[in-house]
GUVEX-368872 format. One record per atom (N, C-alpha, C): residue in three letters; x, y, z. Coordinates in Angstrom, 3 decimals. Layout:
REM residues N
r|u|v|w
ala|X|Y|Z
...
***
This chain:
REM residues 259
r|u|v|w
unk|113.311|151.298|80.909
unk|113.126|150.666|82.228
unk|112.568|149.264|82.045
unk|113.280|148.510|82.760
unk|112.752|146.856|82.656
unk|111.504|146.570|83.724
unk|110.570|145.980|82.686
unk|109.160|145.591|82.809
unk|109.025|144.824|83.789
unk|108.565|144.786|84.849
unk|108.241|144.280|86.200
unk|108.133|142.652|85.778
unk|108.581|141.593|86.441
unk|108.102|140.190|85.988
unk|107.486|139.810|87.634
unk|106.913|138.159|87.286
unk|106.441|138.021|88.652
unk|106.181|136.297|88.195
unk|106.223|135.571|89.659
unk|106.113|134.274|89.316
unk|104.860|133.654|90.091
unk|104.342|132.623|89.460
unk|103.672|131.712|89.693
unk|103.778|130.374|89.741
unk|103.386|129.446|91.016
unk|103.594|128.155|91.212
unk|102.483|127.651|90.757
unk|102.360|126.544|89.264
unk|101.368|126.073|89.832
unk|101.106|124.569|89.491
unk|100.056|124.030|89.393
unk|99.937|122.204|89.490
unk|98.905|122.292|88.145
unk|99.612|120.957|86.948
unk|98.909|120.660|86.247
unk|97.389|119.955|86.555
unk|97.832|119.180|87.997
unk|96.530|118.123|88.269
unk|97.446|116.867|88.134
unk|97.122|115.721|88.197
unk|97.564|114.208|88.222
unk|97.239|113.923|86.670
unk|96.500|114.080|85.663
unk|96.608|113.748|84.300
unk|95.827|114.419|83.473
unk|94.747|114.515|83.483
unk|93.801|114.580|81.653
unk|93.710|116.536|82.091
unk|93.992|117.057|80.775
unk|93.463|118.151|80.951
unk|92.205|118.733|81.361
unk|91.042|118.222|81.865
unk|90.063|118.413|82.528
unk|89.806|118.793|84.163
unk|91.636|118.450|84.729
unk|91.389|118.423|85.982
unk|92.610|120.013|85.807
unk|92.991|120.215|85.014
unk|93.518|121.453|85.106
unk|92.316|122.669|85.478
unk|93.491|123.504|86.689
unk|91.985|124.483|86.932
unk|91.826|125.474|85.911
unk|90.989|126.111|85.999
unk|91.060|127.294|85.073
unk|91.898|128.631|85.563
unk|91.838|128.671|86.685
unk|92.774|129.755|87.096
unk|94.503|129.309|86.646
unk|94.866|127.951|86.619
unk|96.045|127.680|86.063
unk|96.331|128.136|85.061
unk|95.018|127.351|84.054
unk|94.838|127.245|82.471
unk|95.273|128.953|82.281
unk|94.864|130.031|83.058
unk|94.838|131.594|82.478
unk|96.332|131.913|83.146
unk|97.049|131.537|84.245
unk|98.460|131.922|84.128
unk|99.357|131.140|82.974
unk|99.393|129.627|82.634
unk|99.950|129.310|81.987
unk|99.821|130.891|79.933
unk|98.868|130.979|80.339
unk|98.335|131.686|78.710
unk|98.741|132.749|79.338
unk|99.260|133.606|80.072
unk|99.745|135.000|80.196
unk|101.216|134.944|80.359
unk|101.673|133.427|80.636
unk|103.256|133.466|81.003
unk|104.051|133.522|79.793
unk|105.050|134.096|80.249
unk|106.079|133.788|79.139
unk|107.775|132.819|78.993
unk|107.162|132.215|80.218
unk|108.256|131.377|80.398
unk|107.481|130.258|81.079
unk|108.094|128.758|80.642
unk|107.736|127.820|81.494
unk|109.183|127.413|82.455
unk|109.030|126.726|83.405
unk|110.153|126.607|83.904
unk|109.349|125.088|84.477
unk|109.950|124.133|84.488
unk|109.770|122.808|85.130
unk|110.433|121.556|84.733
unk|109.655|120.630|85.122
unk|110.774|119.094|84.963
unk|110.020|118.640|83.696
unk|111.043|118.039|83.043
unk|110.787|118.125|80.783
unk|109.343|117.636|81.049
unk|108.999|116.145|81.842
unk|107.624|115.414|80.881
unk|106.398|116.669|81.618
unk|106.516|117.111|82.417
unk|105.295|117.950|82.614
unk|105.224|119.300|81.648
unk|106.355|119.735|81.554
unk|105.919|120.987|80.334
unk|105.699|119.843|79.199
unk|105.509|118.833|78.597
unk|105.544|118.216|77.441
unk|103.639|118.321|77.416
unk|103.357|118.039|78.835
unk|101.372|117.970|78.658
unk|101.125|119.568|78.833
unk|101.948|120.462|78.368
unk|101.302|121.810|77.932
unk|101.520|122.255|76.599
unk|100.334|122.259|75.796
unk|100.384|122.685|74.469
unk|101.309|123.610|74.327
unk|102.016|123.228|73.271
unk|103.287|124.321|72.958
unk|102.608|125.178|72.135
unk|103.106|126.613|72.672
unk|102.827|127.950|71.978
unk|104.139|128.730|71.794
unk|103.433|129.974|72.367
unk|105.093|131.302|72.237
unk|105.705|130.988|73.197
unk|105.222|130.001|74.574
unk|106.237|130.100|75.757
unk|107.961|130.163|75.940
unk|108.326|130.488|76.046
unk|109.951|129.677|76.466
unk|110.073|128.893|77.676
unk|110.485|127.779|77.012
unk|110.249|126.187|78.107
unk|111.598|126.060|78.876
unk|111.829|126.042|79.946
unk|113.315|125.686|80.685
unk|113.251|123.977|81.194
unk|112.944|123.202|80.794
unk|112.821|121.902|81.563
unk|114.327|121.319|81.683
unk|113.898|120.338|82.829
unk|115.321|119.929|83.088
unk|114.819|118.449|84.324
unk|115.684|117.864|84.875
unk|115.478|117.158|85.627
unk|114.836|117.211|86.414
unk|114.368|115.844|87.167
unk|113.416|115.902|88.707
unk|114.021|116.208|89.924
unk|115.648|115.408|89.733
unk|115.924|115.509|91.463
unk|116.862|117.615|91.356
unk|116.395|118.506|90.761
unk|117.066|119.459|90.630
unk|115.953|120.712|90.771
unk|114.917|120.722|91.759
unk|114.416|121.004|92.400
unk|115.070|122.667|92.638
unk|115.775|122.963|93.656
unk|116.023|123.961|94.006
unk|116.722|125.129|92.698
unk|117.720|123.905|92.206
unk|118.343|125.088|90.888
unk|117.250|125.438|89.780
unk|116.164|124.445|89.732
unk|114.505|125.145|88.869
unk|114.125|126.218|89.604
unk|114.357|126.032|91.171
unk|112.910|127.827|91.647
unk|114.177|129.069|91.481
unk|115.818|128.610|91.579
unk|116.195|129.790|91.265
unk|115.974|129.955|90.009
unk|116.206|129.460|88.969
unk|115.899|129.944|87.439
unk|114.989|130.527|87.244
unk|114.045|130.021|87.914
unk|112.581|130.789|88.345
unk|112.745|132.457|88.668
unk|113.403|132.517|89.552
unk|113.204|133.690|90.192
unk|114.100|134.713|89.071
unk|115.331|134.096|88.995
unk|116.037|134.820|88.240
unk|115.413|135.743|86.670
unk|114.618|134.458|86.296
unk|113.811|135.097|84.767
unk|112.578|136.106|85.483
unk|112.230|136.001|86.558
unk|111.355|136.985|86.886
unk|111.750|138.089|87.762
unk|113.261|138.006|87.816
unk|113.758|139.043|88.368
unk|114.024|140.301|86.582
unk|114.164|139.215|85.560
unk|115.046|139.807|84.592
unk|113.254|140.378|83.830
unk|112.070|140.181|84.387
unk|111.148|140.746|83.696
unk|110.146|139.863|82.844
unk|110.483|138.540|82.987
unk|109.482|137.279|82.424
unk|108.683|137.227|83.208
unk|107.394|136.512|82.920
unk|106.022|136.376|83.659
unk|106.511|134.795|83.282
unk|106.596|134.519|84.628
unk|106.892|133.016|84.646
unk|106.254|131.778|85.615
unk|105.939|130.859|84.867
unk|105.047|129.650|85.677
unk|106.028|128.737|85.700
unk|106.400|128.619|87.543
unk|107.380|127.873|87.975
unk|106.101|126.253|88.179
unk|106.105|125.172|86.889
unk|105.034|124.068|86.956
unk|105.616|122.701|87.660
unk|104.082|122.372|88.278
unk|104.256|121.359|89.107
unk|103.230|120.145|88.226
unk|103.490|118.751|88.500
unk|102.260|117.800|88.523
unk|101.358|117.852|89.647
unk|100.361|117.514|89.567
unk|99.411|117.390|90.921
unk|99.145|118.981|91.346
unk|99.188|119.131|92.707
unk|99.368|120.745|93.565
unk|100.520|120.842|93.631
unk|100.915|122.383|93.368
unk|102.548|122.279|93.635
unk|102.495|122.254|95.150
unk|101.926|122.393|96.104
unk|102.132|122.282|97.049
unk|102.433|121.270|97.905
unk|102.169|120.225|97.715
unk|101.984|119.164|97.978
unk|103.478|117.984|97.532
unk|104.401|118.044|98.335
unk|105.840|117.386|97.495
unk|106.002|117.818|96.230
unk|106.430|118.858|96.048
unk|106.097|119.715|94.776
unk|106.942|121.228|94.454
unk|106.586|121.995|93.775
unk|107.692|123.108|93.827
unk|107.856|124.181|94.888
unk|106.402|124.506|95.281
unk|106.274|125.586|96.005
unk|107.428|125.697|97.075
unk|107.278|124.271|97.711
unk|108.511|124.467|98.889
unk|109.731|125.067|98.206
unk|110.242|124.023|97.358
unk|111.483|124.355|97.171
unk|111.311|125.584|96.636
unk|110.507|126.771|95.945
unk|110.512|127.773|96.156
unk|111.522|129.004|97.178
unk|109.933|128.791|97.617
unk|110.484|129.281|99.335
unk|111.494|129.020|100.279
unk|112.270|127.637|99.744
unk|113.581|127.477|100.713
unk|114.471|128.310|99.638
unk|114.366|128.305|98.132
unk|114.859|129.174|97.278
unk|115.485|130.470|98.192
unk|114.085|131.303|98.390
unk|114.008|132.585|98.792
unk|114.744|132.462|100.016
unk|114.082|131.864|101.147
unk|114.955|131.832|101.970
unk|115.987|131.810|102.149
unk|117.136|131.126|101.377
unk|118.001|131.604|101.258
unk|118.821|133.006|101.010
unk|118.195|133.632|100.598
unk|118.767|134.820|100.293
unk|119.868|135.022|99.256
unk|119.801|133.748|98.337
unk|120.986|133.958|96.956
unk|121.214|135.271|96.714
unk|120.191|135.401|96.199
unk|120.362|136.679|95.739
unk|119.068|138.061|96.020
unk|119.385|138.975|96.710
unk|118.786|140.173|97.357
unk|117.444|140.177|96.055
unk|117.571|140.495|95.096
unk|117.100|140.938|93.940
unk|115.153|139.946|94.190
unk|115.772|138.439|94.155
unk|114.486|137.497|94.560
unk|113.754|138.068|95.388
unk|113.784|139.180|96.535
unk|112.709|139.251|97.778
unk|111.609|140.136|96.783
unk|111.781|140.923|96.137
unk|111.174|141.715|95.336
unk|110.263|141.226|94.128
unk|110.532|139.843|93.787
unk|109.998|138.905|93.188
unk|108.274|138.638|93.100
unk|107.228|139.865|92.750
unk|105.535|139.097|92.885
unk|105.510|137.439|92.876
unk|105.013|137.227|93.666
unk|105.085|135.285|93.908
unk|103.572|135.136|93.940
unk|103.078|134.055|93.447
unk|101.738|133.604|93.758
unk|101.357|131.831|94.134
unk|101.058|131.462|94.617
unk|100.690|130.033|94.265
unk|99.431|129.724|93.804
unk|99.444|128.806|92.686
unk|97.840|128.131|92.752
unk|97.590|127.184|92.735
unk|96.459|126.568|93.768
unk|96.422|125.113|94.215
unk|95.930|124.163|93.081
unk|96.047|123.293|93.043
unk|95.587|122.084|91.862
unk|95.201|120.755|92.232
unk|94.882|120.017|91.279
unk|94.188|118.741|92.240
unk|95.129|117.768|92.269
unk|95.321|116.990|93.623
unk|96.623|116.671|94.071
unk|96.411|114.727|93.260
unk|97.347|114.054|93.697
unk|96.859|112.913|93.046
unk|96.039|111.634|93.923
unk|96.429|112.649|95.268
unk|96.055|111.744|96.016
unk|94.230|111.951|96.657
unk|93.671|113.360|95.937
unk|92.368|113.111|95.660
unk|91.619|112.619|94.971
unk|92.487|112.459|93.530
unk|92.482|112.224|92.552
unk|91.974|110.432|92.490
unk|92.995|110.065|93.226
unk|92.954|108.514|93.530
unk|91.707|107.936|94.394
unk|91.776|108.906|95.628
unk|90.465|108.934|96.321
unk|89.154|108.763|95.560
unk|88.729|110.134|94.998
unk|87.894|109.768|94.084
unk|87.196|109.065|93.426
unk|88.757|107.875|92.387
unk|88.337|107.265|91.967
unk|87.351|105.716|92.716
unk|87.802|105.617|93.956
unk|87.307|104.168|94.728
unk|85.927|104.312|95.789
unk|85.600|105.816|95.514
unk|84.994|106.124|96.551
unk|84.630|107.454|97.660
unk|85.542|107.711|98.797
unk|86.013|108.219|99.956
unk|86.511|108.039|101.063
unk|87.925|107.327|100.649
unk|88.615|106.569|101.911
unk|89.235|107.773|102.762
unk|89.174|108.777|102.468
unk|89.770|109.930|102.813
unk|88.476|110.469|104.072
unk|87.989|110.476|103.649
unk|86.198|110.614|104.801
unk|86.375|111.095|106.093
unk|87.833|110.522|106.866
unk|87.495|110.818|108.395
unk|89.251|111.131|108.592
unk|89.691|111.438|109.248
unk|91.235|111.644|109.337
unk|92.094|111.039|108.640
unk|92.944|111.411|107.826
unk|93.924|110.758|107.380
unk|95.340|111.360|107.457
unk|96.694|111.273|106.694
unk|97.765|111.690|107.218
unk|98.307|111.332|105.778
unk|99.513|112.185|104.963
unk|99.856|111.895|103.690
unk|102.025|111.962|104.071
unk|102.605|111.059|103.328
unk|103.855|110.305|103.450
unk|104.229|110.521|102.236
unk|105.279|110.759|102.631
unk|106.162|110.429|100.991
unk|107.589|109.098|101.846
unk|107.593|108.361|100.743
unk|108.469|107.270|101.300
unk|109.813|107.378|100.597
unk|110.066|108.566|100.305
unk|111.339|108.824|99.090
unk|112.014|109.320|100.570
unk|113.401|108.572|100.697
unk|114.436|108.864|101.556
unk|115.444|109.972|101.031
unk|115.549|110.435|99.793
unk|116.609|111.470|99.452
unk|116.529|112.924|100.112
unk|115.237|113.022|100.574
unk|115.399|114.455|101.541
unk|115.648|114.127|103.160
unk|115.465|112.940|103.171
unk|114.934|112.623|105.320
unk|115.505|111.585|105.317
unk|116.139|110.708|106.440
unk|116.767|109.182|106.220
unk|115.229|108.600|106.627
unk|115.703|107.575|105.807
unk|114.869|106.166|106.021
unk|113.907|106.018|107.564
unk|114.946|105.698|108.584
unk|114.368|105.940|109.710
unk|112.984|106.427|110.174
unk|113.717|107.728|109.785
unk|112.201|108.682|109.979
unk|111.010|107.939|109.366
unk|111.317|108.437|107.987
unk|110.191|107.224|107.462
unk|109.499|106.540|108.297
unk|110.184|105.989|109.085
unk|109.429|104.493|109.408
unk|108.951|104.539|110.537
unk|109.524|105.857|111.449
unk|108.760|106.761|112.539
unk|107.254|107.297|112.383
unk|107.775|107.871|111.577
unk|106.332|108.487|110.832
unk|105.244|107.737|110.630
unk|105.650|106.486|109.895
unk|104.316|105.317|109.498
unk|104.415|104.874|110.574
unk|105.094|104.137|111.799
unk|104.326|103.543|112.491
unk|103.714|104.378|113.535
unk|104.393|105.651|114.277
unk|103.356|106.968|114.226
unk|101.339|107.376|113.649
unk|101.846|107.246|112.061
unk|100.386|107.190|111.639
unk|99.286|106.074|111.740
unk|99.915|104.767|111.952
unk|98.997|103.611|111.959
unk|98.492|103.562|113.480
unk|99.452|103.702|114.423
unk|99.089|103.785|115.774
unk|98.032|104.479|115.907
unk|97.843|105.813|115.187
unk|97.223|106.944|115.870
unk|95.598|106.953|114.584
unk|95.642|105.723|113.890
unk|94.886|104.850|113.028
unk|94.189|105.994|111.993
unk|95.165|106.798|111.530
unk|95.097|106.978|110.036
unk|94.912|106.586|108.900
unk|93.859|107.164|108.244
unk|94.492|106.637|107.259
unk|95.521|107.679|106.013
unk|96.179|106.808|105.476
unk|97.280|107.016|105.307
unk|97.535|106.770|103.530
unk|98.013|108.115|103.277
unk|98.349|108.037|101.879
unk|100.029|108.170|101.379
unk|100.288|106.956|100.277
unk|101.368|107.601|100.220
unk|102.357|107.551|98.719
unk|102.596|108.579|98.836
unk|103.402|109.395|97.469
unk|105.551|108.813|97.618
unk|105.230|108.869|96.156
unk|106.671|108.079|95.788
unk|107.338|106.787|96.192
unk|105.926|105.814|95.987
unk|106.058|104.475|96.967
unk|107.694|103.552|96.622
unk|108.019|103.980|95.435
unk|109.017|102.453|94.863
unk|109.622|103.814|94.008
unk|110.965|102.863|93.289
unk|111.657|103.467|92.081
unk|112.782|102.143|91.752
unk|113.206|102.881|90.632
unk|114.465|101.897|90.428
unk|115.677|102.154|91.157
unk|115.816|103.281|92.001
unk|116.817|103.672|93.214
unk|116.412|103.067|94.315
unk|115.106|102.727|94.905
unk|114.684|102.216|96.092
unk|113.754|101.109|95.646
unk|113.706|100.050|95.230
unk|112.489|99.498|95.055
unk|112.111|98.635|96.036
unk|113.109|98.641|97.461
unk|112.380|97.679|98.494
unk|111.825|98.418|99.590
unk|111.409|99.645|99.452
unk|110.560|100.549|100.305
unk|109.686|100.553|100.202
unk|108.572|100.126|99.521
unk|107.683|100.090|99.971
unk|107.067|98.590|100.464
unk|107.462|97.698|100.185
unk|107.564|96.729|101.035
unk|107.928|96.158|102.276
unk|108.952|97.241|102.695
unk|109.225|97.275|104.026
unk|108.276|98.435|104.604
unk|107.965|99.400|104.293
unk|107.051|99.807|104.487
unk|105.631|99.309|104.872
unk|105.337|98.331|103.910
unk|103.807|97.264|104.527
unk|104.153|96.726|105.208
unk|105.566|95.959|105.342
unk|105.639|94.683|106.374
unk|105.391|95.486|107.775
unk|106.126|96.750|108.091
unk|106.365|97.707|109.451
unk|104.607|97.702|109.598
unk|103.534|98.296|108.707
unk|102.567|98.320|108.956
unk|101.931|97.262|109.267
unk|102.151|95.741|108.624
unk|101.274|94.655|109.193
unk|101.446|94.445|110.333
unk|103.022|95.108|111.190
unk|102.936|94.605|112.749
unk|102.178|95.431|113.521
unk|101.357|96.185|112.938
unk|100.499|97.261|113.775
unk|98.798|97.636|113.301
unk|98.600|96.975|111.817
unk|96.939|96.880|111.440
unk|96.732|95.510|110.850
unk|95.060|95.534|111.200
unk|94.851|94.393|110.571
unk|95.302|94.106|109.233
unk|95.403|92.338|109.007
unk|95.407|92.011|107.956
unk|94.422|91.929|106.340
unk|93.360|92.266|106.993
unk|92.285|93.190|106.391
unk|91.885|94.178|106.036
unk|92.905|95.190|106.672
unk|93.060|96.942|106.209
unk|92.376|96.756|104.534
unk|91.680|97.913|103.781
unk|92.076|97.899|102.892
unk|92.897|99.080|102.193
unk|93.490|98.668|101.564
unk|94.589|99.301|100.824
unk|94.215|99.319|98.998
unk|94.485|100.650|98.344
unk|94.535|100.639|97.347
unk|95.629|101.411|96.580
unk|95.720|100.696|95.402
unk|97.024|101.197|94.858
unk|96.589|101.818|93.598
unk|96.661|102.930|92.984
unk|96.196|103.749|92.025
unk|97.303|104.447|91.253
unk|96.963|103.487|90.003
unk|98.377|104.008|89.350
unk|98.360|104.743|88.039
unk|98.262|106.265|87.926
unk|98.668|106.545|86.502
unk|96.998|107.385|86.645
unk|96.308|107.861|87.592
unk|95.025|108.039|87.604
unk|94.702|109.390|86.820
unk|93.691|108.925|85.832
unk|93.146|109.856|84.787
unk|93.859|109.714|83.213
unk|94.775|108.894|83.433
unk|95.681|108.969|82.011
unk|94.900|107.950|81.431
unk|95.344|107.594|79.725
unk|95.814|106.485|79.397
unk|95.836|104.779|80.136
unk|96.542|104.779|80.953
unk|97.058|103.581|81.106
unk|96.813|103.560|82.800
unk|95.486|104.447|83.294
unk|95.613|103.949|84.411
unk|94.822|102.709|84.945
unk|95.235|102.332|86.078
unk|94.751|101.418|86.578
unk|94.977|101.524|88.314
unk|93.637|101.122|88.650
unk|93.309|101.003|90.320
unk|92.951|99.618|91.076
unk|94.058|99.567|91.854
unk|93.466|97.919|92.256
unk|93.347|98.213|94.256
unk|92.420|97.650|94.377
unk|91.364|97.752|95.534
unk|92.352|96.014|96.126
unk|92.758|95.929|96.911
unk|93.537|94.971|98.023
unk|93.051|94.955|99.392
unk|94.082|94.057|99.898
unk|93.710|94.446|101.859
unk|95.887|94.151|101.879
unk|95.843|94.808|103.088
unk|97.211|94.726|103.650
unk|97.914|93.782|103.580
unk|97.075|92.504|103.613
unk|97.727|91.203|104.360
unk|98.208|90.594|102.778
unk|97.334|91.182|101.413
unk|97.559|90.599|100.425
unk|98.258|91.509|99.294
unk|98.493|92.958|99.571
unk|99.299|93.974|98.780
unk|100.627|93.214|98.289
unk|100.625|93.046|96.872
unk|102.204|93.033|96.453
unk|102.498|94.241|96.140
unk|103.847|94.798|97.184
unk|104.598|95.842|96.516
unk|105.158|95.877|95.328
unk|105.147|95.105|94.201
unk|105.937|94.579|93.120
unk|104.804|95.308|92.021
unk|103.628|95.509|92.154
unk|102.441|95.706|91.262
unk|102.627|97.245|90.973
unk|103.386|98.659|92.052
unk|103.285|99.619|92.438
unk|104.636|100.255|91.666
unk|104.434|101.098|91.076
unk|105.698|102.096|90.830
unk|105.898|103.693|90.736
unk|106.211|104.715|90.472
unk|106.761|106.107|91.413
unk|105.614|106.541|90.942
unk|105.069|106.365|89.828
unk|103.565|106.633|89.693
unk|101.928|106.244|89.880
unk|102.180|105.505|90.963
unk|101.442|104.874|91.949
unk|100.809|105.362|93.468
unk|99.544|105.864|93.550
unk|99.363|106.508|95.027
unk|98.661|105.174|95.781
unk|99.479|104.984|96.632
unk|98.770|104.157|97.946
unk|98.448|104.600|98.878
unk|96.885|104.185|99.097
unk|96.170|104.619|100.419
unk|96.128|103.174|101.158
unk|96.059|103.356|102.363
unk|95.815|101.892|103.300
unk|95.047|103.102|103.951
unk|94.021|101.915|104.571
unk|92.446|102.316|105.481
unk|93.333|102.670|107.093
unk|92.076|103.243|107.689
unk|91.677|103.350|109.363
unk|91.472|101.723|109.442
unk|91.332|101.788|110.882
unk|90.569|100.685|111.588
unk|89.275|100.634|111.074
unk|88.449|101.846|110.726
unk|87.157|101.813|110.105
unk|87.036|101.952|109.251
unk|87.685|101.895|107.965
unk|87.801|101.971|106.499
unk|86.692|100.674|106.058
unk|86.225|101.078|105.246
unk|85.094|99.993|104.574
unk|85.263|99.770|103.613
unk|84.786|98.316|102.512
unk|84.335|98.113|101.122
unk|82.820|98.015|101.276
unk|82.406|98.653|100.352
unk|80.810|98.876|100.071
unk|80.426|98.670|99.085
unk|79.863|97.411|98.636
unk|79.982|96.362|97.049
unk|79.067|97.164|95.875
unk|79.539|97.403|94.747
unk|79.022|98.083|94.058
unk|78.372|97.002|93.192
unk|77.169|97.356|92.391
unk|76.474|96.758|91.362
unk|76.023|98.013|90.406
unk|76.790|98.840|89.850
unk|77.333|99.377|88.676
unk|77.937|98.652|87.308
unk|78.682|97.909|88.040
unk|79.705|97.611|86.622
unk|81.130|97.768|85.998
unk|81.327|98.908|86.995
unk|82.546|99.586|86.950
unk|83.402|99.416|88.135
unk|83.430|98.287|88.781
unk|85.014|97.735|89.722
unk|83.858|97.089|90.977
unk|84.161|96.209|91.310
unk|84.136|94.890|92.431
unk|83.573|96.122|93.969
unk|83.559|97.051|94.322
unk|83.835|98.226|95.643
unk|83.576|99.387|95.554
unk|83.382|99.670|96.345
unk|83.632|101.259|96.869
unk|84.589|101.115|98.172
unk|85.281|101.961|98.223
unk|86.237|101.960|99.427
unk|85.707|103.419|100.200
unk|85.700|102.999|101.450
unk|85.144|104.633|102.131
unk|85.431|104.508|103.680
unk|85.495|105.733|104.412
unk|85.846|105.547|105.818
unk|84.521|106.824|106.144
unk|84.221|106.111|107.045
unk|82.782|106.696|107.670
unk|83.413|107.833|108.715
unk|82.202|109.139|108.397
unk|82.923|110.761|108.866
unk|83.285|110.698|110.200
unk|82.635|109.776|111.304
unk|83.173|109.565|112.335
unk|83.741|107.920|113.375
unk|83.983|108.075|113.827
unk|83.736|106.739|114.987
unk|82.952|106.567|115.849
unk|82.419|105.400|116.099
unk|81.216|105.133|116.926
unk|81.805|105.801|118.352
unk|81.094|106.273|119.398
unk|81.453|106.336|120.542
unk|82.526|105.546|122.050
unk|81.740|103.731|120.919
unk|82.380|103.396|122.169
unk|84.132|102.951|121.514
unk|84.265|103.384|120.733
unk|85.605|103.046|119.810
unk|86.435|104.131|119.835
unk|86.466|105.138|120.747
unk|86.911|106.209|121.055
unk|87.763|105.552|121.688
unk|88.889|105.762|121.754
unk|89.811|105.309|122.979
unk|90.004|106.490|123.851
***
């Protein structure tokens, strides 16, 4: 009789193995299959696993492979960067299932486990611009048209979010996120601040602290999280040593700024 399998979603974190959780760290060491996109199984120490990697934009044919090896009796970690939850596998999971490919998947043990996304990650590093409401974007048009997009952001600035956002630029789109700021300068100050956080926790990252009016989109690429402030987003000058700011948005609004 074939040995029950069961799957797990889960998120490396945004970079250094330190932000991996430990509840990850113990499914990855019980699985016997990895299944994900090549450079993220590459930051998991190779052991006995069997690795399935394959492309980014191939999303859905990864959670069936997924399901399929844990239909056939593998203990398998369907892996994400960041949270899988978060523009990440879990969905495409579940639209997996939903579908109903194949009967066999409903029977499938599923778990998710959350991880640290990049866009706390980024937070973190400047401060707490995240502090009082915010709203998170992905500016990648291959699932939603453009449009929307641009519904959405001027949506979030109106309603004075602040606003994070994932998959700013690429070499398929690289004038989105620039049209993206310009749509926002017709609706926040030119003083917003905005930060662009790129590569956070690795190697080679780097965080640069801006305002709206002076963001080059040209500095930013797919591994880049941009936050732009509230109306009440602050810099709060540090004398540390370690960067020009603190960026932070205070837990509430004054009363008479209530609209």
């Amino acid at each position: 009789m074939r040995a029950p399998g069961s799957l797990t979603v889960v998120g490396l974190g945004p970079g250094p193995d330190r932000w991996l959780t430990p509840e990850v760290a113990d499914v990855l060491a019980q699985s016997t299959d990895l299944v994900g996109y090549g450079p993220y199984l590459d930051r998991i120490p190779h052991s006995f696993h069997r690795r399935h990697g394959s492309d980014n934009r191939v999303e859905l044919s990864r959670a069936r492979l997924a399901l399929d090896l844990a239909v056939a009796g593998r203990k398998v970690a369907l892996v994400s960067g960041g949270d899988p939850g978060v523009f990440a596998m879990a969905s495409a999971l579940f639209e997996a299932l939903e579908s109903g490919d194949d009967p066999a998947w409903a029977d499938v043990p599923v778990r998710v486990c959350p991880g640290v996304s990049a866009m706390l990650a980024a937070a973190a590093r400047v401060g707490a611009p995240l502090g009082h409401d915010f709203c998170v974007l992905s500016l990648s048009d291959n699932l939603k048209p453009w449009d929307l997009v641009l519904k959405r952001l001027r949506l979030a600035a109106e309603a004075d979010f602040v606003i994070a956002l994932y998959n700013p630029i690429s070499k398929a789109r690289p004038w989105q996120l620039g049209a993206a700021l310009d749509t926002l300068r017709t609706l926040k100050d030119a003083a917003t601040p905005v930060v662009l956080a790129r590569a956070v926790g690795r190697h080679d990252e780097d965080v640069t602290i801006t305002t709206l009016g002076d963001c080059d989109p040209t500095t930013a690429d797919m591994r880049t999280l941009v936050l732009i402030g509230s109306s009440q987003t602050r810099l709060l000058p540090r004398t540390d040593g370690n960067g020009d700011a603190w960026v932070y948005t205070p837990r509430g609004y004054a009363p008479a700024e209530v609209a």
